[in-house]
Backbone as CSV, one residue per row, in Angstrom:
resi,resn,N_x,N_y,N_z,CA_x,CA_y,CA_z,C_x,C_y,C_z
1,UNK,69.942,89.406,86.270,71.316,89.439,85.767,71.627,90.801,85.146
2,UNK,70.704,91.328,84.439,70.752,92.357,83.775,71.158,93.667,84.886
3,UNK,70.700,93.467,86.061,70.687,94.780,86.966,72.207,94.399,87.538
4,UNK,72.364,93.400,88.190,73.640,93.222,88.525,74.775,93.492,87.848
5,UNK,74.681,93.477,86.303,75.482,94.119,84.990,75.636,95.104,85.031
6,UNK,74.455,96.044,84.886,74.648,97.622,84.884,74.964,98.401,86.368
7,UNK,75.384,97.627,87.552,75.711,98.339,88.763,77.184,97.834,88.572
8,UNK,77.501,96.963,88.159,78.850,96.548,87.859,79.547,97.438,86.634
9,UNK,78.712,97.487,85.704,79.246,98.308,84.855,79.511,99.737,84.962
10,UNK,78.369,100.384,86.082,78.573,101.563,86.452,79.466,101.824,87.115
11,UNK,79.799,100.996,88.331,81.501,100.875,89.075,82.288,100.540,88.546
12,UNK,82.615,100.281,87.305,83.855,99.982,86.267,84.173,101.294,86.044
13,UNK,83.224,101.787,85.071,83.416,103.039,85.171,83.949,104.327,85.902
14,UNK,83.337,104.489,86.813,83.462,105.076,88.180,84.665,105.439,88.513
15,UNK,85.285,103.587,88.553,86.655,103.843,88.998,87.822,103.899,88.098
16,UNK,87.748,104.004,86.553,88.141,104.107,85.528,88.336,105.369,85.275
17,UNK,87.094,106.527,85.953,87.463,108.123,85.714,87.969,108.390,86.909
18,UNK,88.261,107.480,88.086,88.618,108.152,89.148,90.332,107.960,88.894
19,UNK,90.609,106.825,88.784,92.177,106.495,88.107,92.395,107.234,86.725
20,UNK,91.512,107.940,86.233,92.191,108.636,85.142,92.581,110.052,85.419
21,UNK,91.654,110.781,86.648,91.363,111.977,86.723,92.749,111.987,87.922
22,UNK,93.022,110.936,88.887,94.104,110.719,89.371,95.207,110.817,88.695
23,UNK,95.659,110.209,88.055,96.749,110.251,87.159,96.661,111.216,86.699
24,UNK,96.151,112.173,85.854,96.021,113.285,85.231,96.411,114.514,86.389
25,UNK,95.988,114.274,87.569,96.308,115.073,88.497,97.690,114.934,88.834
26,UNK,98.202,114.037,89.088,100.095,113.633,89.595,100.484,113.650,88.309
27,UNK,100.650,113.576,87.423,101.393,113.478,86.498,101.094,114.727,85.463
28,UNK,100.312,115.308,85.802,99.763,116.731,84.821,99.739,116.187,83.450
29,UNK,98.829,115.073,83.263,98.253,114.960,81.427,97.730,116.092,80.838
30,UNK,97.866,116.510,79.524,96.806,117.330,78.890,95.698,116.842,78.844
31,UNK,94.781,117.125,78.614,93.449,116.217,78.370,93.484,115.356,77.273
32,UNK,94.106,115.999,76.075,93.891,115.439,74.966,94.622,114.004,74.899
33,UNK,95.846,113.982,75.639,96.332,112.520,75.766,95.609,111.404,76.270
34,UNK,94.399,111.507,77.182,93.665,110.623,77.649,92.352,110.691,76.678
């Protein structure tokens, strides 16, 4: 259970900086707002 957690948790992630670094790209965030 434990391994299945942390590969899940690592793709949460993942796609959490990929939708942030997205948005930040189209919408030109400063960094500091995120």
């Amino acid at each position: 259970y434990k391994q299945i957690y942390f590969k899940l948790s690592l793709t949460f992630r993942a796609i959490i900086k990929f939708q942030l670094s997205s948005l930040r790209n189209q919408q030109k965030f400063p960094n500091h707002v995120l």
